[in-house]
C-alpha positions as MATLAB code, in Angstrom:
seq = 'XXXXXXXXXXXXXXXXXXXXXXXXXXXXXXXXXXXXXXXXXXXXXXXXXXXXXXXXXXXXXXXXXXXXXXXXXXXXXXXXX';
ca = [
      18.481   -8.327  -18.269;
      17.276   -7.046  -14.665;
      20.258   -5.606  -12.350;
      20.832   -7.747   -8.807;
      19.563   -5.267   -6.959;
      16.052   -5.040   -9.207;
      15.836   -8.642   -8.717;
      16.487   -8.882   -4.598;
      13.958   -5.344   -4.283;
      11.073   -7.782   -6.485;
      12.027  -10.447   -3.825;
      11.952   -8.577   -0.760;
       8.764   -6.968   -2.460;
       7.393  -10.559   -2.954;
       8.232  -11.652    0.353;
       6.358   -8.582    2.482;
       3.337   -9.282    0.229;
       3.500  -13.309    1.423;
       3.853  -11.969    5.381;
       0.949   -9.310    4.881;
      -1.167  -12.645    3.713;
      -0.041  -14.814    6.379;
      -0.765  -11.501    8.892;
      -4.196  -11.024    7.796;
      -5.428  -14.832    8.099;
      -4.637  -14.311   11.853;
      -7.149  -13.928   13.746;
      -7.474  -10.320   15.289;
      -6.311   -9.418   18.456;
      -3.765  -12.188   18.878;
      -0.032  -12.784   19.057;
       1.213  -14.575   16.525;
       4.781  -16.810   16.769;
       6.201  -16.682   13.141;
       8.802  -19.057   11.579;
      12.245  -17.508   11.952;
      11.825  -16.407    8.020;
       8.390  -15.210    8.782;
       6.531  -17.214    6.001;
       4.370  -19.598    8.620;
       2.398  -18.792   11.542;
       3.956  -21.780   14.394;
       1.499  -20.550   16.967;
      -1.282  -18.067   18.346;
      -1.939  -16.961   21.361;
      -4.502  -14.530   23.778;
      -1.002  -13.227   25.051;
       2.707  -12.617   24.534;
       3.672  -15.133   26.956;
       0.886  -17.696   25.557;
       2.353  -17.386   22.292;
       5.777  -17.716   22.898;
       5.073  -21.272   25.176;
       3.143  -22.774   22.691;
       5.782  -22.004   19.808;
       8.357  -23.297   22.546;
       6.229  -26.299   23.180;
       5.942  -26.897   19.492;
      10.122  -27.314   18.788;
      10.402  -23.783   17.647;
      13.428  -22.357   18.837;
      13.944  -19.173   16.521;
      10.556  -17.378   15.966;
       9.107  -13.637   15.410;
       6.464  -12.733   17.840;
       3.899   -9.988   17.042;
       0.437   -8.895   17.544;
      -2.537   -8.000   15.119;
      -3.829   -4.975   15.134;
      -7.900   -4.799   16.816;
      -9.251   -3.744   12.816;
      -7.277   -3.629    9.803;
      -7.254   -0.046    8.188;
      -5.548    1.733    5.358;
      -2.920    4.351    6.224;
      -1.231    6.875    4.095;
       2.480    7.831    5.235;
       3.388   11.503    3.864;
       6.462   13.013    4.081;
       6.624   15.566    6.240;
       7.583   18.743    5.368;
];
């Protein structure tokens, strides 16, 4: 039988898999408005501001607001020593 805390670090594992998804069907460039639990995009805009009125004007009154990054590209994160 998996231990609680196995079973919320699958979720939370889970759940930054889903956002990564939802991230990368953005367009590029863009600021996104994200549900309040981050699992739907409620608007996109050329700029912060843009993207915060249209989630406003949409009933959204608890989002996330971010931006995609210009290119997607792997990175490695050492430790450093």
């Amino acid at each position: 039988m998996a231990s609680r805390a196995s079973m919320i670090m699958a979720q939370q594992g889970e759940n930054e898999s889903r956002r990564l998804e939802l991230l990368r069907s953005a367009p590029m460039n863009s600021w996104l408005a994200l549900s309040e639990d981050e699992t739907r995009i409620v608007a996109i805009g050329k700029t912060f501001m843009e993207a915060e009125a249209i989630a406003k004007q949409s009933g959204e009154t608890n989002f996330v607001i971010t931006r995609t990054p210009d290119k997607w590209m792997s990175r490695a994160l050492l430790p450093i020593r």
